[in-house]
C-alpha positions in Angstrom: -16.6 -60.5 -11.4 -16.9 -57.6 -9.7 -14.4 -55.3 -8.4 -15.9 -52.3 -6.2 -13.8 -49.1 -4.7 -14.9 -46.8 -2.0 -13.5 -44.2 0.6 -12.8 -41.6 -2.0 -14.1 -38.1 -1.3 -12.7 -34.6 -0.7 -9.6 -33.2 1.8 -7.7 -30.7 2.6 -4.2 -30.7 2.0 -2.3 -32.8 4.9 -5.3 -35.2 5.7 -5.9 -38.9 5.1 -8.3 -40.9 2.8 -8.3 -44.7 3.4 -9.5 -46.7 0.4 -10.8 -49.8 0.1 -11.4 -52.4 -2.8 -13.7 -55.3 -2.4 -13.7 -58.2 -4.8 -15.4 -61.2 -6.0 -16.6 -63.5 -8.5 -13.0 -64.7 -8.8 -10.1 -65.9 -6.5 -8.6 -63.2 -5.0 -6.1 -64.8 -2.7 -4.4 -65.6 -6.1 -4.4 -62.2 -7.6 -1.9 -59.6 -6.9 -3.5 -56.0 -6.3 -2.8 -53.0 -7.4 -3.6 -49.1 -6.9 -3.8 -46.8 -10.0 -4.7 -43.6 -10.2 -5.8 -41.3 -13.5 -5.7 -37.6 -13.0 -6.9 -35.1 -15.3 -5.7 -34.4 -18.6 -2.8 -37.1 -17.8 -2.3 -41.1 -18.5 -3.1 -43.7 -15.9 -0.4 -44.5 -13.3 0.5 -47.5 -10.9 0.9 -46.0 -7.3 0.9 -48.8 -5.1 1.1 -52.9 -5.7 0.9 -55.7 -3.3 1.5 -59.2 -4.0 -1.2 -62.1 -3.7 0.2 -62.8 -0.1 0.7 -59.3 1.1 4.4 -60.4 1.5 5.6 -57.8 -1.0 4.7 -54.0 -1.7 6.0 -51.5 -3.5 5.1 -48.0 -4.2 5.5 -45.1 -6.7 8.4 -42.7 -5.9 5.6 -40.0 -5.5 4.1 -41.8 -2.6 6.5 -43.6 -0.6 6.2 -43.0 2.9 2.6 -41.8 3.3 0.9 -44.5 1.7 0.4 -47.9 2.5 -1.3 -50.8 0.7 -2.5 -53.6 2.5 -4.9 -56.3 1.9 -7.4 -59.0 4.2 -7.7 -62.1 1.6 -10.3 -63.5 4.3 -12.3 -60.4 3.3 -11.3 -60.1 -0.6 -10.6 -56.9 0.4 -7.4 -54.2 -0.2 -7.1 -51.4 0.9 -4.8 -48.1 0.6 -4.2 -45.5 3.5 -3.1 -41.8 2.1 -1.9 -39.8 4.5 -0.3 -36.4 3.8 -2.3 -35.9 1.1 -1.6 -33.1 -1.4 -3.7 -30.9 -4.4 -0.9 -33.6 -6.5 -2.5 -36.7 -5.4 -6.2 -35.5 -6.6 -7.4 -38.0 -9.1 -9.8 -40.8 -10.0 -8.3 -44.0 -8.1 -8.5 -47.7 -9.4 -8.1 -51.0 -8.1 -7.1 -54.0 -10.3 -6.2 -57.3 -9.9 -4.2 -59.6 -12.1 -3.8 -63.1 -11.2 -0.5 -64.4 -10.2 -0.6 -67.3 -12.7 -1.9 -65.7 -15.7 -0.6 -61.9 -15.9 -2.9 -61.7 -19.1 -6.5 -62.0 -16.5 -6.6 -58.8 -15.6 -9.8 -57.0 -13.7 -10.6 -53.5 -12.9 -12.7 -51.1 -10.4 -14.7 -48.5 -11.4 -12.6 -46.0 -9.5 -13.5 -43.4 -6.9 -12.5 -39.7 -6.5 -10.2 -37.9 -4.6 -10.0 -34.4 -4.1 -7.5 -32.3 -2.3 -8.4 -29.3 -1.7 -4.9 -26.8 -0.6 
């Protein structure tokens, strides 16, 4: 299994990132996918979730409106546009997927960074 972020990297306050999240070794068109990100000094939060179809998102309060998940199961692939970004949304972003018929298989990325610089 292997579950591989990139797209992280450094911004200035008001730009975009666009992250992506590729997977395999397992079937991720049953997985629902998730964005988490881990900034410093503080716990690991959800931000963004979307659910094995794509049919369903939802977001953190703190992000609504200027990200968007989205995901390309004929790619294994999800992704997660940040636009408006702020010196608030720096932090170490993870993917993971848990599969929709077993909420106990869970896998994570390694993460990627984001800096935003003000």
């Amino acid at each position: 299994v292997q579950v591989v972020e990139s797209g992280g990297g450094s911004v200035q306050s008001g730009g975009s990132l666009r992250l992506s999240c590729a997977a395999s070794g397992f079937t991720f068109s049953r997985y629902s996918m998730s964005w988490h990100r881990q900034a410093p000094g503080k716990e690991r939060e959800q931000v963004a979730s979307i659910t094995w179809d794509g049919s369903i998102t939802d977001y953190d309060d703190s992000v609504k409106g200027r990200f968007t998940i989205a995901r390309d199961n004929a790619k294994n692939t999800v992704y997660l546009q940040m636009n408006s970004l702020g010196p608030e949304d720096t932090a170490v972003y993870y993917c993971r997927g848990r599969d929709s018929y077993s909420a106990a298989r869970v896998f994570w990325g390694q993460g990627t960074q984001v800096t935003v610089s003000s």
